[in-house]
N, C-alpha and C positions, 0 to 999 in steps of 0.2 A: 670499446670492446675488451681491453687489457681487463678490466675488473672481472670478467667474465673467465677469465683464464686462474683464475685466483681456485683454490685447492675447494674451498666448500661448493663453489656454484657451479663449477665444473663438474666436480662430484654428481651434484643433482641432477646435472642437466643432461650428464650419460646415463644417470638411473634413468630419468624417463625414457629417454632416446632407448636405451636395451627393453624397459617397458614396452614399447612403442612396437619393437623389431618381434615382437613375440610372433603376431600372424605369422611372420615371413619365415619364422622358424621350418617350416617342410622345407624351403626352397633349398635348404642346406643338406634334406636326406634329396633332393635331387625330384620332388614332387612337385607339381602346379597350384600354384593359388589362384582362385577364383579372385577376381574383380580386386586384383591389388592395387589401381591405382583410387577406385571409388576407398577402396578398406583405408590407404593414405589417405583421401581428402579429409573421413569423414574423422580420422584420428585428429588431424592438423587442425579443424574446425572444434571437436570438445577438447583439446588443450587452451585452443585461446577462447572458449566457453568458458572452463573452472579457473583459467586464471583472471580473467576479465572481472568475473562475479566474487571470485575471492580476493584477489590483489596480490596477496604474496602466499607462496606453497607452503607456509607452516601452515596455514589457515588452509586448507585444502588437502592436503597429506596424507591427513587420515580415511580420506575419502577411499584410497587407494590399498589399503590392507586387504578388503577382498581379493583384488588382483595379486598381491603377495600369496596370500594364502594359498590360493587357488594353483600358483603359477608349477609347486610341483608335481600339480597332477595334469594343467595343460600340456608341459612339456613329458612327464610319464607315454600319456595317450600318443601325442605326436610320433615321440618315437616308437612305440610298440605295435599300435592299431594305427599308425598314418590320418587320425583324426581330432580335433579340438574337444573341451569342455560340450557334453550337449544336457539337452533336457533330463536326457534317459539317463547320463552319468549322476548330474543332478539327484535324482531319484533316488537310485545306488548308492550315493552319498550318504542321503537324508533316513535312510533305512537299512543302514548295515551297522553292527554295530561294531564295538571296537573288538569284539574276540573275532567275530567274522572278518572284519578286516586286516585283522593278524596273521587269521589263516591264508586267508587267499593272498598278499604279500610274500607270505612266508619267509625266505631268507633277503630277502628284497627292502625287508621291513626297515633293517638298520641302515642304508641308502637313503631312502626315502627319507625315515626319520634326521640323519644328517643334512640332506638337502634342506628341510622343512628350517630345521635351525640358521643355515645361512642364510635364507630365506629372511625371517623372523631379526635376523643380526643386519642383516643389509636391508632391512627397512627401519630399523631401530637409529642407525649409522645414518641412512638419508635424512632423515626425521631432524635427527642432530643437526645435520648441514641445513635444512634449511630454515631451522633457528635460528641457529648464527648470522645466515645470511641476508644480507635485504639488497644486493645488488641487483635481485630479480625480483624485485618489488613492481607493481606496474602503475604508476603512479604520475603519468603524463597524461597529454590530453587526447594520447590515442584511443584509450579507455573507455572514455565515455560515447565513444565515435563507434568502437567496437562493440560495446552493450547495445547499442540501437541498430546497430545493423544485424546483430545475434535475435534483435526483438521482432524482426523484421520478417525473418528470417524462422524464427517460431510462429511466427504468425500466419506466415504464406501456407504451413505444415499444417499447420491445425486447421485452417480454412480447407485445404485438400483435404485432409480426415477426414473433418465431418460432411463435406457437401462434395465428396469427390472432386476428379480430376479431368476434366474433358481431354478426350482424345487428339492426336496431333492435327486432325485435318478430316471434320467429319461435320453430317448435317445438325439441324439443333435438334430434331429427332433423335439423331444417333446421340445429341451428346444429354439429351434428357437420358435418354437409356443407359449411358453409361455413368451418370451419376447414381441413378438408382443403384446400379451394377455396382456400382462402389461403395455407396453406403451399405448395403446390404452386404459385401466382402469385409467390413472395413467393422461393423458393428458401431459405426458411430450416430448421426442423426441425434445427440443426445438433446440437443437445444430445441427440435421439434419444427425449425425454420424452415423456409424453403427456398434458399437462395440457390446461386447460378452456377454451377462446376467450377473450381480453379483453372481460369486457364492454364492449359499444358507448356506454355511457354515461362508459366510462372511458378512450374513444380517446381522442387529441389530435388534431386538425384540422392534422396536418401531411401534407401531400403533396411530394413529393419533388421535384415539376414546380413547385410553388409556391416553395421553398425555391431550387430552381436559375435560377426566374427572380428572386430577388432579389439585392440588391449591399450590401455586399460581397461577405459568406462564401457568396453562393449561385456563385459563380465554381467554389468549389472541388468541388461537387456534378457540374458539365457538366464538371469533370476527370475526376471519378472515372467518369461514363457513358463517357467518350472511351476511357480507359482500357479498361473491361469491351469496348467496342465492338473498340480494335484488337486485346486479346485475345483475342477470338472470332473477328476475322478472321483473324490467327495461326494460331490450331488447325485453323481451315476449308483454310488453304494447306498447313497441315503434315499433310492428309491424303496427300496427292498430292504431296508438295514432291520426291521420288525420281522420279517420273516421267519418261519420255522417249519420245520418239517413236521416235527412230533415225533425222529425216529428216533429207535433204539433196537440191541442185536435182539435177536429170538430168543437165542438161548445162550446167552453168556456166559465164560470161564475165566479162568485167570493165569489159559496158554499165551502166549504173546503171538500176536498175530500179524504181518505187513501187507498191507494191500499198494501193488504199486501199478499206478498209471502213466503211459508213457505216451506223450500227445507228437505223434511225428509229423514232420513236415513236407509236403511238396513230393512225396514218395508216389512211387506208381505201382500197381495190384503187378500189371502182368513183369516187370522186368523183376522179379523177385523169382531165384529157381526153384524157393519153396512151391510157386504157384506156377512151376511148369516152364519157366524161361531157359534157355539153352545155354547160356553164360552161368555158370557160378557165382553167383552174388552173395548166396546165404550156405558159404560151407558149414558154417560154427551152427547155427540154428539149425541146419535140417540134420546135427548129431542130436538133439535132444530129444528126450522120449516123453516129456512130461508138457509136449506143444502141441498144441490143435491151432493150426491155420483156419481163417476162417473167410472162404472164397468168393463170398459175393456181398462185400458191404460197401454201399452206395453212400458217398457225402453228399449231403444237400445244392450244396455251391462253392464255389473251386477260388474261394476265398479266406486264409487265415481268420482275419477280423469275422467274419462269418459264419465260418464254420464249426469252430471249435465251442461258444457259445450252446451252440447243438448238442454237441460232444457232453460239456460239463455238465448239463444243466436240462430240466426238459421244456426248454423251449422250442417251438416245433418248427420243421423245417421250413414249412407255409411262413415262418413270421421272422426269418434269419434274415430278412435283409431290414426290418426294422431295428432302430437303437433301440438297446437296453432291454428290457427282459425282469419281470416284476418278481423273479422269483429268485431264490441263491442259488448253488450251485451243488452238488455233489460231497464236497468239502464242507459246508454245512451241516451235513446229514450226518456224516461219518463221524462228528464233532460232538452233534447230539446224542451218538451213540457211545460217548467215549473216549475214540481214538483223537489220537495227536497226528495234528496232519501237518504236512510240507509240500511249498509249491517252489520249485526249484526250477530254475529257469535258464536257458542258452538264447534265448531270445529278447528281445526290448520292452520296455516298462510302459512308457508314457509314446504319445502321437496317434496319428489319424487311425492306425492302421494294428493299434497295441493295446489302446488304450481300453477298447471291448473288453480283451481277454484281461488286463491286468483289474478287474472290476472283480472277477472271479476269483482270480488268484489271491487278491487281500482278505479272502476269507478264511484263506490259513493261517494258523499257527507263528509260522515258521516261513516268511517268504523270502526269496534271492535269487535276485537277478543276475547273471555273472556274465554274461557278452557284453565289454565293455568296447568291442570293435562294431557292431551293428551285426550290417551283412558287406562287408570289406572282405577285404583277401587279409587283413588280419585281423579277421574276428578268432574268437575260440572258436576248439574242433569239441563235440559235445561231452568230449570224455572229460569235461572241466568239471562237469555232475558228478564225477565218481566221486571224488573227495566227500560232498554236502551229503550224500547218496548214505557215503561209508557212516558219518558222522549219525546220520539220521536211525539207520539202523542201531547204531550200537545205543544209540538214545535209552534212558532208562525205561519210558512209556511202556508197557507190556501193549497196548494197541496203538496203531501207528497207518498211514494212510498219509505215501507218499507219492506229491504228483512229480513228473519230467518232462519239461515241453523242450524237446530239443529243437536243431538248427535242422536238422537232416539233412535232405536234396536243396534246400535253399537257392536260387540261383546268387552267386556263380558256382555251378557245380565244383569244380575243381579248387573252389578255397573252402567246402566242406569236408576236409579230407589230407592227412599230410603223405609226404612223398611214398610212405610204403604202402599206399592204400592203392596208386596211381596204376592199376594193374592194365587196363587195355588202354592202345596207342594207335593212332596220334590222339593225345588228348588236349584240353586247354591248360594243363597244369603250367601254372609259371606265366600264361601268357595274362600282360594287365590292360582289363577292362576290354574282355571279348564281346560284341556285339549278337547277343541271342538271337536277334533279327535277322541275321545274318546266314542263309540258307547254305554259302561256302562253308559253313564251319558245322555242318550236318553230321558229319563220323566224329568229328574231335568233341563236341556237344553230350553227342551220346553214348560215348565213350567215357567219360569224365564222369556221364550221369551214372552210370552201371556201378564207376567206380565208387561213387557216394552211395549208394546200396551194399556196397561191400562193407564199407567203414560202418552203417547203421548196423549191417548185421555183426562184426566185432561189436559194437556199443553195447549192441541188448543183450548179448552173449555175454560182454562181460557183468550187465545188469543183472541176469541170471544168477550169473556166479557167487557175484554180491553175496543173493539172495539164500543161493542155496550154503556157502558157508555161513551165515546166521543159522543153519540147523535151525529154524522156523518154522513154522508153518506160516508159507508166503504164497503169492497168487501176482501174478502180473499180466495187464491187458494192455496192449498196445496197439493203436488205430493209428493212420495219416492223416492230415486234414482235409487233405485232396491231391489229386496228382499234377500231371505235366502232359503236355502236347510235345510232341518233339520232332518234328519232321517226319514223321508218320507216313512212310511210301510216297507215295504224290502229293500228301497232305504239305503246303506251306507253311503252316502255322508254328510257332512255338513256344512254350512257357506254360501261362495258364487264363481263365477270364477266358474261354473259346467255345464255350459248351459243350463237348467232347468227353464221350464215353471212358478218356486216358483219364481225365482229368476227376470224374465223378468217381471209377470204379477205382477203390482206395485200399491197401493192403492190411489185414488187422490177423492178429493172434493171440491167443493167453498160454502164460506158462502155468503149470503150480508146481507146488512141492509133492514131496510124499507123505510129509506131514498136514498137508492142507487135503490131502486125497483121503488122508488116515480119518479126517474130522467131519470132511464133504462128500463122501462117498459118491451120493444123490446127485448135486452139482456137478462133477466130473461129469457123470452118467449122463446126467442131460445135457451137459457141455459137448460131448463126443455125440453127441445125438442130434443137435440143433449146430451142429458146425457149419453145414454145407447149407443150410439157410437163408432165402433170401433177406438180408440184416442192411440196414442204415445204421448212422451215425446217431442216429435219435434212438437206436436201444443200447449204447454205448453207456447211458446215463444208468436205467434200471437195471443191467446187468452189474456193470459196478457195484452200486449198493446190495445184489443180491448175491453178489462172490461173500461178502462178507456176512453175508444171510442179517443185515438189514431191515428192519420192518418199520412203517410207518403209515398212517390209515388211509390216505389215498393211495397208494401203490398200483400202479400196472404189473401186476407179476410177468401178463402175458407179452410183456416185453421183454421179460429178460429172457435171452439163450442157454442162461441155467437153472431154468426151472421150467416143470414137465405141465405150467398151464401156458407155456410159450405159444404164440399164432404170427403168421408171417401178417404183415400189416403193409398198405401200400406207399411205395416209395416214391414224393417227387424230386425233383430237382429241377434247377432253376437256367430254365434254356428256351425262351421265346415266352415266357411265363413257368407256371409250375406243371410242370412236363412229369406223367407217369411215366417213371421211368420202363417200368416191366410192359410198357404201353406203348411201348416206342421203334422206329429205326433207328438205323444208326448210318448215316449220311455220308457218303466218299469216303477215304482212305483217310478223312480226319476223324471219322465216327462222330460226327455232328447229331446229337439227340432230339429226333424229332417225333414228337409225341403224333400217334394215329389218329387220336379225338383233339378235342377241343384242349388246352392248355388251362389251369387258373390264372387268372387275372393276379397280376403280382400286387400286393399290397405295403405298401411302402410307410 
């Protein structure tokens, strides 16, 4: 063992070992790791994997520069957002380019860039050592004893993959079923056989989320997810990628013009004092004179991934719970007509639950993802937009068509929001990882929520402002994509997904300029006219396109709120099937939406 203490192998063998220790790295700001002793096996198992197969670490080494690379932005996120490398960082990566990543660094940038180099110097330095060295050569007859049990071992794994894994103690009924159950979770079946489930006694305890959170080789796993992730966002565009609108403006100039769209989140109609709530939530907004609140817009379903597809795009409420949507979105049009668009984002790029909306959003220009925290208590507060916001306007484009999907109400209300926003008490501020479920924490819940209503209304206020020092002619419409249930009098319930009138009836309004009023006279007028309107999320699309006065040859005019061939048209939403809304009660003290007739059959 003396050789081992010798200055090169020793060297090595703490780089790996500090490689190694990466996972564990929260445990030092004082946070919990998931499944740390699984995250050790499955490290200690591909170390004697790569060295078994390669024999000595100059011949393997290189394997290992991703994990260098990578390592000062694992440890960046750790400490800032309490989270690892994920898919969605990935993303952000792979689509920011280097001036955008300068920006958003900003004085940070020279840190960074020093880290990156010792980095680069302490893997150049290991590299060295283990040239030199061959005391950790492997080259006995454990080796070949270890290859065959590593084969063994792959094999048991691959046999589970593809023909699943029988349960710990079930009938053969049950365990056919969950074979199926597996191949069909598992996408494999590729051989076409039909052999017997893995017995469960002969799984191995590897999980693919365990493996990807550990360091080195688990770097390479959140590749291969990012990968499958931009490939399926790929195929989702290349349904629709021929698509075209045919539009272009009516009557075109060469005023510079900003259409901004703000897609809000999780926000609720009535706790807004524009629309009558007894708390102050919207001091800054209800100064402005150039804002038409707009009091009865119904979203289809109380779903993100869902919803906002509605929003962008005229895919019809009847068909928002099917994937994907054969047409582009809003952002297209505006493109065809011209303008320079941007989709700027406080929200996630890629997953179960993003990946709808980011299908749309790659139709801009100009896209950026900036929530490098999720929905943590250290994500960004939405005012992280203002910067891309600033830069967008001052853009040379004379027409311009910029979207904002912020974070909003997001649960956990109180990390949507910093300390000076924290106005009613007791709230959840500060407390980690409060239990929404949880009907004791009723006044601190809704408390916290009002206060993130407060902070949207500074956000859009200050969006305004933006706006109106560009001396433009600008326009801004801002819709939610559904609400919240929140302990509602007797009601139990809270969050969203409850079918609930809190949840459907969603808060929207448009500002302009003076200059956009000096251009639209007409529009205003029918704007202040068609306000109080019963409006969905489904004329959220043709009104857009018609702020900008828009035309292209299929057109619904009568959808849009700013224009005098508008017609109210029927709203469902999606509660025991497709429920007229305007057809409906509204059920106990949850306001559960229960249509009078017959409901549509949901088509999936």
């Amino acid at each position: 063992m003396r050789h081992l203490l010798r200055p090169a192998p020793l060297y090595l063998l703490l780089t790996y070992a500090a490689l190694s220790a990466i996972p564990f790295f929260p445990m030092l700001l004082g946070k919990r790791l998931e499944r740390p002793w699984q995250v050790l096996g499955i490290e200690a198992v591909a170390w004697v994997a790569v060295w078994a197969l390669f024999k000595r670490p100059a011949w393997f080494h290189w394997l290992l520069i991703p994990a260098f690379l990578a390592l000062p932005t694992e440890l960046y996120l750790f400490s800032f957002y309490g989270q690892s490398i994920s898919t969605h960082h990935l993303g952000i990566i792979a689509e920011t380019s280097p001036k955008e990543a300068l920006e958003f660094l900003g004085n940070t940038v020279w840190l960074m860039l020093a880290v990156m180099a010792a980095v680069i110097a302490w893997w150049v330095t290991s590299f060295q050592a283990a040239r030199r060295t061959r005391e950790l050569d492997w080259d006995d007859g454990s080796r070949p004893l270890s290859l065959g049990l590593l084969a063994i071992g792959a094999s048991l794994w691959a046999y589970g993959h593809e023909f699943g894994v029988a349960p710990r103690a079930a009938t053969t009924a049950a365990v056919k079923a969950s074979a199926s159950a597996a191949k069909a979770a598992s996408g494999a079946a590729y051989t076409g056989w039909k052999w017997a489930p893995l017995p469960h006694w002969a799984a191995l305890p590897l999980e693919f989320g365990a493996f990807a959170q550990s360091w080195p080789f688990g770097i390479t796993a959140r590749g291969v997810d990012f990968y499958k992730e931009h490939k399926h966002l790929a195929e989702l565009g290349q349904r629709n990628s021929h698509f075209r609108f045919g539009a272009r403006q009516g009557a075109p100039d060469t005023e510079p013009e900003i259409v901004v769209m703000v897609i809000g989140e999780s926000s609720r109609f009535d706790r807004w004092s524009l629309n009558g709530y007894a708390r102050e939530t919207n001091p800054l907004l209800g100064k402005e004179t150039n804002l038409v609140t707009l009091p009865d817009v119904i979203t289809s379903v109380s779903a993100t991934r869902l919803s906002v597809p509605v929003i962008v795009s005229r895919k019809p409420a009847t068909q928002s719970l099917k994937d994907g949507f054969a047409e582009k979105s809003f952002l297209t049009a505006y493109k065809e007509a011209g303008f320079k668009t941007w989709w700027l984002s406080n929200q996630i790029s890629f997953g179960e639950f993003d990946t709808p909306v980011s299908v749309f959003a790659r139709e801009a220009d100009v896209i950026q993802f900036l929530n490098l925290g999720g929905f943590t208590n250290n994500s960004n507060f939405d005012e992280i937009l203002f910067d891309p916001l600033r830069r967008a306007i001052a853009d040379p484009a004379p027409k311009k068509l910029i979207v904002l999907h912020s974070l909003g109400s997001h649960w956990n209300y109180s990390q949507r929001y910093p300390k000076q926003f924290d106005r009613w008490q007791p709230s959840l501020f500060g407390i980690d990882k409060p239990v929404y479920t949880n009907p004791a924490l009723k006044a601190q819940l809704n408390n916290s929520y009002d206060s993130s209503i407060l902070y949207t209304d500074w956000f859009l206020a200050s969006v305004i402002g933006q706006l109106k020092g560009s001396q433009q002619r600008s326009a801004m419409l801002y819709v939610s994509d559904h609400g919240q249930t929140l302990y509602d009098n007797s009601c139990k319930q809270a969050f969203h997904g409850h079918n609930t009138q809190y949840e459907f009836h969603v808060p929207a309004l448009v500002w302009y300029s003076d200059q956009y009023q000096g251009r639209y006279p007409a529009k205003v007028e029918q704007l202040r006219r068609h306000g109080k309107a019963r409006l969905a999320t489904e004329n959220m699309f043709h009104t857009l396109l018609d702020l900008a006065d828009i035309r292209y040859p299929d057109e619904r005019l009568e959808w849009s709120f700013v224009n005098p061939g508008f017609k109210e048209h029927k709203r469902y939403v999606d509660s025991y099937g497709w429920s007229d809304y305007d057809n409906s009660t509204f059920k106990g003290d949850c306001r559960e939406v229960i249509d009078k007739g017959t409901p549509l059959k949901r088509d999936k």
